[in-house]
C-alpha positions in Angstrom: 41.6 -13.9 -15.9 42.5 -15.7 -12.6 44.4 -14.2 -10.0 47.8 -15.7 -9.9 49.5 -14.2 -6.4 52.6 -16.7 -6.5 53.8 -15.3 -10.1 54.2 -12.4 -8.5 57.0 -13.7 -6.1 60.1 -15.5 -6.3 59.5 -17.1 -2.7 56.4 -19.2 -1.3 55.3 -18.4 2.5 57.7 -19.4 5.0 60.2 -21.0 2.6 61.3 -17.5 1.9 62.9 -17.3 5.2 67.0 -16.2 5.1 68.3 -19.2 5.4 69.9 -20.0 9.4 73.9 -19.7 8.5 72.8 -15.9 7.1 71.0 -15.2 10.0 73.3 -16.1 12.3 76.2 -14.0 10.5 73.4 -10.7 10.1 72.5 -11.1 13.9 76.2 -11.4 15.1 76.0 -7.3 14.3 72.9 -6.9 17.0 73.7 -5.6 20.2 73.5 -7.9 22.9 70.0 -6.6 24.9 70.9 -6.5 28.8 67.2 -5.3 29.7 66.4 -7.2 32.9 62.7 -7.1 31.4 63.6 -9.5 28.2 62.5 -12.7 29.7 63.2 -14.2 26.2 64.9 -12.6 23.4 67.7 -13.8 20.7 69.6 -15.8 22.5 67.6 -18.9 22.2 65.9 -18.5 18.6 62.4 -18.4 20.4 59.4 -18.3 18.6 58.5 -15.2 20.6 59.8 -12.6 22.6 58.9 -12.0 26.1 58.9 -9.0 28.2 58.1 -8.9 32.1 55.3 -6.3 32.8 54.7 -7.4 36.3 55.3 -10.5 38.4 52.2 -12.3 37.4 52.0 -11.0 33.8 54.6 -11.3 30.7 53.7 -9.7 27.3 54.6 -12.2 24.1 55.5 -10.2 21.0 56.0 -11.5 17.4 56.2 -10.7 13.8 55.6 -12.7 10.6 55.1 -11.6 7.1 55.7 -13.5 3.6 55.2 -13.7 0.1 51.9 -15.2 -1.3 51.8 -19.3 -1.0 48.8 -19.7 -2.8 46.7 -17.8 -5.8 43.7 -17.2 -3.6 43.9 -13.7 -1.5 41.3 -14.6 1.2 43.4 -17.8 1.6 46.7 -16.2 1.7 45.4 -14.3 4.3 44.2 -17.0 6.5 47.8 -18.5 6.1 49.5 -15.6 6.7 47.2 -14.6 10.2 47.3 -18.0 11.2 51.0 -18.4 10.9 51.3 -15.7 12.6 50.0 -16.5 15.9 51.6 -19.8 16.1 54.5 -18.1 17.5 51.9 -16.9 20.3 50.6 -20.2 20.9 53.9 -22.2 21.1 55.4 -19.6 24.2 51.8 -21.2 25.8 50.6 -17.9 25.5 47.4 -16.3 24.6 47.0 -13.7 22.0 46.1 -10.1 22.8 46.1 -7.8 19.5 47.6 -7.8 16.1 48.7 -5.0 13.8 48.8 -6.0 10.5 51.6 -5.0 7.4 51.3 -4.9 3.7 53.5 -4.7 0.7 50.8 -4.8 -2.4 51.4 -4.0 -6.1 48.1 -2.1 -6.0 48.9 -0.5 -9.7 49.0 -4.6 -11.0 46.3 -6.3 -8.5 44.5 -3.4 -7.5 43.1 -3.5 -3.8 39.7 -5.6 -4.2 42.5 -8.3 -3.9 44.2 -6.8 -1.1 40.5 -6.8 0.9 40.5 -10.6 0.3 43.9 -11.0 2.1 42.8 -8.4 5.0 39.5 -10.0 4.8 40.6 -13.9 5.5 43.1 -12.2 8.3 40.5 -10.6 10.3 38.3 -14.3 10.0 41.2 -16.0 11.6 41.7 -13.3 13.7 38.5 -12.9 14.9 38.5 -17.1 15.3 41.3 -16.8 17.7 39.5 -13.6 19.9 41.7 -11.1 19.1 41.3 -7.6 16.7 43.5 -6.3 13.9 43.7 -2.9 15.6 46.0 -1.1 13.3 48.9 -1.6 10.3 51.2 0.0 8.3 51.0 -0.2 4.2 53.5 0.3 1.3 53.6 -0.4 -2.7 55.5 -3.2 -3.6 56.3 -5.0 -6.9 55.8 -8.3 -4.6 53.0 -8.9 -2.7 53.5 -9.6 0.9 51.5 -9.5 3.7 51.8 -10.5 7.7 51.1 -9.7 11.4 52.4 -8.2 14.4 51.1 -10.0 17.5 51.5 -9.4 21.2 50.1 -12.2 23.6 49.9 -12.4 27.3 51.4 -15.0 29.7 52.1 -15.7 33.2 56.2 -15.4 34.1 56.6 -18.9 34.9 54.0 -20.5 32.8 56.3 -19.7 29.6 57.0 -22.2 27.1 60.2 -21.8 25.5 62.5 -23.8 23.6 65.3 -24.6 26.4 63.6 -26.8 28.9 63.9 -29.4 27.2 65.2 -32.7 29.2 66.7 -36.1 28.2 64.7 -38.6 28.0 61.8 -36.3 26.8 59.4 -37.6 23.9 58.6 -35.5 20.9 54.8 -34.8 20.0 54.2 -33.1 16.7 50.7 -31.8 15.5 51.0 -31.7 11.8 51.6 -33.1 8.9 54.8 -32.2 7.0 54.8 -31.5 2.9 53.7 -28.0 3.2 56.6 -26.6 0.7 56.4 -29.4 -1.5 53.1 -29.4 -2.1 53.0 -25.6 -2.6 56.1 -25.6 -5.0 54.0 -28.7 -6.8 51.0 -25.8 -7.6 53.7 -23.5 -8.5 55.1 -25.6 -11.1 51.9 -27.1 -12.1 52.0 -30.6 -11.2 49.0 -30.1 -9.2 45.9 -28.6 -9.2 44.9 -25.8 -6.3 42.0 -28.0 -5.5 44.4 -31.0 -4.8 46.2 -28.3 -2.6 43.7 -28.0 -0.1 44.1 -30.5 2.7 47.3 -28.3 2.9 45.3 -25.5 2.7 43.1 -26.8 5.5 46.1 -27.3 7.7 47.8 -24.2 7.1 44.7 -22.4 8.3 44.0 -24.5 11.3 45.3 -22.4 14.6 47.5 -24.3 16.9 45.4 -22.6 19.6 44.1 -26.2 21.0 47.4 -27.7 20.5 48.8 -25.0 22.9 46.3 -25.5 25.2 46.7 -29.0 25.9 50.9 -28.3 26.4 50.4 -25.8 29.0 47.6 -28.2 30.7 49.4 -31.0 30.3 52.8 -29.2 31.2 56.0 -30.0 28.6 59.3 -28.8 29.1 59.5 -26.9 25.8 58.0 -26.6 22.5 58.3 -24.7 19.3 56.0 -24.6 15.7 57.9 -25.8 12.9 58.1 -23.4 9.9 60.4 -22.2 8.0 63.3 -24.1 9.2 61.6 -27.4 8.6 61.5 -30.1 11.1 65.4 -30.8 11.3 66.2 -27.2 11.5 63.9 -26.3 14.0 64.4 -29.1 16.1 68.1 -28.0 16.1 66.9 -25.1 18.1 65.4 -26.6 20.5 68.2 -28.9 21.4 70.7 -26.2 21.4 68.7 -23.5 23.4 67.9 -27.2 26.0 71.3 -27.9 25.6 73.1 -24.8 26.5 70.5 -24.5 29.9 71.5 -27.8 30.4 75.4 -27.4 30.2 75.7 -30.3 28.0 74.9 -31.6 24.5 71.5 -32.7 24.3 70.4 -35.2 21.0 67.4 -36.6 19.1 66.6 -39.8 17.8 63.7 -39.6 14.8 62.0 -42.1 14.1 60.8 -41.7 9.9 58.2 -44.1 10.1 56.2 -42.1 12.6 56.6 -38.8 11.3 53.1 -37.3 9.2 53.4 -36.5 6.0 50.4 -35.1 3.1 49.2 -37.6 1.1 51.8 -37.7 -2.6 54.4 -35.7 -0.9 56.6 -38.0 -0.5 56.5 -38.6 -4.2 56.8 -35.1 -5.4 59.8 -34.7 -3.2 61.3 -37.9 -5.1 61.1 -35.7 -8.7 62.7 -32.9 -6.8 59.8 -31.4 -6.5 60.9 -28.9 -3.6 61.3 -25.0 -2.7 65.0 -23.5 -2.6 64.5 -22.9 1.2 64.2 -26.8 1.3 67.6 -27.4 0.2 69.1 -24.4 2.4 67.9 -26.3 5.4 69.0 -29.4 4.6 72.4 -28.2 4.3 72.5 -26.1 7.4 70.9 -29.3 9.2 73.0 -31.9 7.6 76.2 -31.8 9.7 74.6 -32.6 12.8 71.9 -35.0 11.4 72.8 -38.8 11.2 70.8 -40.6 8.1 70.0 -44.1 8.7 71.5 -46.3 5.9 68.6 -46.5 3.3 67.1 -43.3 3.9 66.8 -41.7 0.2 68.2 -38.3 -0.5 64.2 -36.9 -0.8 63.2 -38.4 2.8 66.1 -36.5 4.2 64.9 -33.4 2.3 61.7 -33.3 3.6 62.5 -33.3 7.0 63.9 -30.5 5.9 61.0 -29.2 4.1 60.1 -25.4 4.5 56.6 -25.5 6.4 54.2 -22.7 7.0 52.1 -22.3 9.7 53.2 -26.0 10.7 52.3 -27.5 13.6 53.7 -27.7 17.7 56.7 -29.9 18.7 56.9 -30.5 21.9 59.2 -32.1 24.4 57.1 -33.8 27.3 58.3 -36.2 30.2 57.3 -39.7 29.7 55.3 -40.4 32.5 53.4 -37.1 30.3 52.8 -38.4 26.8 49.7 -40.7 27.6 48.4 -37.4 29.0 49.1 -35.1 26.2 48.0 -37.5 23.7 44.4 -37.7 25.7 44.4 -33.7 26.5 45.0 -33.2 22.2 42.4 -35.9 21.4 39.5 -33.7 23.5 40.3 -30.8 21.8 39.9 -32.7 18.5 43.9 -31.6 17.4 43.8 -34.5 14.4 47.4 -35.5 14.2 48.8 -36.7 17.5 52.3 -38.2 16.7 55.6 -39.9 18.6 58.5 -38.9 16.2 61.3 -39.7 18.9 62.8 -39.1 21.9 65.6 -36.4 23.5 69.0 -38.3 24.4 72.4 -37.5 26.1 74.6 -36.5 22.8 78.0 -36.5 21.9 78.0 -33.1 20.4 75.9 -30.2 20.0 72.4 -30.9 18.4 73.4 -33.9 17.5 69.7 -35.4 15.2 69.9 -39.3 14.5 67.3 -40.3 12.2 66.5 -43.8 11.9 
């Protein structure tokens, strides 16, 4: 009988995310950190935090575990690791070590599974220099699986999410479609083969991508996951924004943004994961829809991505020399979506 990970969960990868408005409300509770050592913490909604060591050296620290988004263990766990250390590579930092965590019905699957999914983590791992040193385990009824990483960055070499300028061009390094095209495996409307470009995406580290920000120098970036395009976008321009002391917008421009082959047709048969539509309705008072602009093209900017790729904010006289720095290191998706403008409120997204 084949392996069937995803009928184990109700949630696919990163579209099983809480959704923004519950996060918010559940992190209202935390205590506000006044450690003179976080260098980046909650405030912005990061991809990373950041703690000073010294003045020439910063530790990166992040955490990312989901449910399965495809059948395959050793795939699942070459999403799951390379996910994981996006959130390294968007600070522009480098990874150091990962400790790895596991929730596994081992009574249902067994653990020959499990060494599949530890198996393709330590290949990606292993790809991106670093050792899964350690982990913590526990029995589940859903499978789950993810990493701790730390990383390692100079103090003023950090790429975070507030720099951002007007007048800035977004680059994006992806394709979009990821929770589409899962959810359309799911429900059988494709095949797992069909799912692999996807695949192939999902387990291609944004290591080069990060290396050509922090040669090239932007003013901030961040990977686009679970919050989809729109909703992590929204991030960036409030963090920018509120370092700025004034709103700061975005103009998207649809007909430039990647998306997977068919995606754009599943979407139009409402072919999309629940986190989708949570997005799109935390997004949608401060996004501006073109007239014409169907309801599943506004979705899928929306669209729940895993182990998506860097957006990055760059100065113009800088986007001839990003686009050159990603084409040498062979990144294969290189796109314009739009440009950061003055705004009349907070996060304000216009998307022609």
């Amino acid at each position: 009988m084949t392996l069937q990970l995803t009928k184990l969960s109700k949630t696919a990868g990163c579209a099983a995310k809480i959704g923004q408005a519950d996060l918010h409300a559940a992190l209202a509770h935390l205590p506000k950190a006044h450690d003179p050592r976080v260098l980046v913490g909650l405030d912005t909604s990061d991809d990373a935090a950041v703690i000073l060591l010294t003045d020439e050296l910063a530790l990166v620290e992040t955490v990312d575990i989901f449910t399965p988004i495809v059948d395959d263990p050793y795939d699942f766990g070459r999403i799951a690791a390379t996910n994981s250390l996006s959130d390294i590579y968007a600070m522009g930092a480098r990874p150091l070590s990962a400790l790895s965590f596991v929730a596994w019905p081992v009574s249902t699957l067994g653990t020959d599974s499990l060494g599949q999914v530890l198996r393709g983590a330590g290949v990606v791992c292993e790809a991106a220099g670093i050792a899964i040193a350690g982990g913590h385990s526990i029995v589940d009824e859903e499978p789950k699986f993810g990493l701790f990483v730390t990383g390692l960055v100079h103090p003023k070499k950090i790429v975070s999410i507030d720099g951002a300028q007007p007048g800035d061009v977004l680059v994006f390094t992806k394709r979009l479609g990821t929770g589409v095209l899962t959810t359309a495996v799911k429900r059988g409307h494709l095949t797992s083969e069909q799912l692999r470009p996807a695949i192939d995406s999902m387990t291609e580290l944004n290591h080069h991508a990060a290396e050509a920000m922090v040669e090239v120098g932007v003013h901030a970036a961040t990977d686009v996951t679970g919050f989809g395009l729109l909703g992590h976008l929204g991030n960036l321009l409030r963090a920018s924004g509120a370092k700025l002391g004034r709103p700061l917008g975005a103009r998207l421009e649809l007909a430039q943004i990647p998306f997977f082959d068919g995606v754009i047709e599943l979407a139009a048969e409402d072919v999309c994961p629940g986190g989708s539509k949570r997005n799109l309705a935390y997004a949608a008072p401060n996004t501006r829809f073109a007239a014409g602009i169907a309801p599943h093209l506004q979705l899928l900017l929306a669209d729940a991505q895993t182990s998506g790729g860097l957006l990055m904010a760059v100065a113009p006289e800088k986007v001839e020399a990003l686009i050159q720095a990603l084409a040498a290191r062979a990144v294969g998706v290189r796109a314009i979506v739009g440009r950061l403008v003055e705004a009349e409120s907070v996060g304000q997204i216009d998307v022609a």
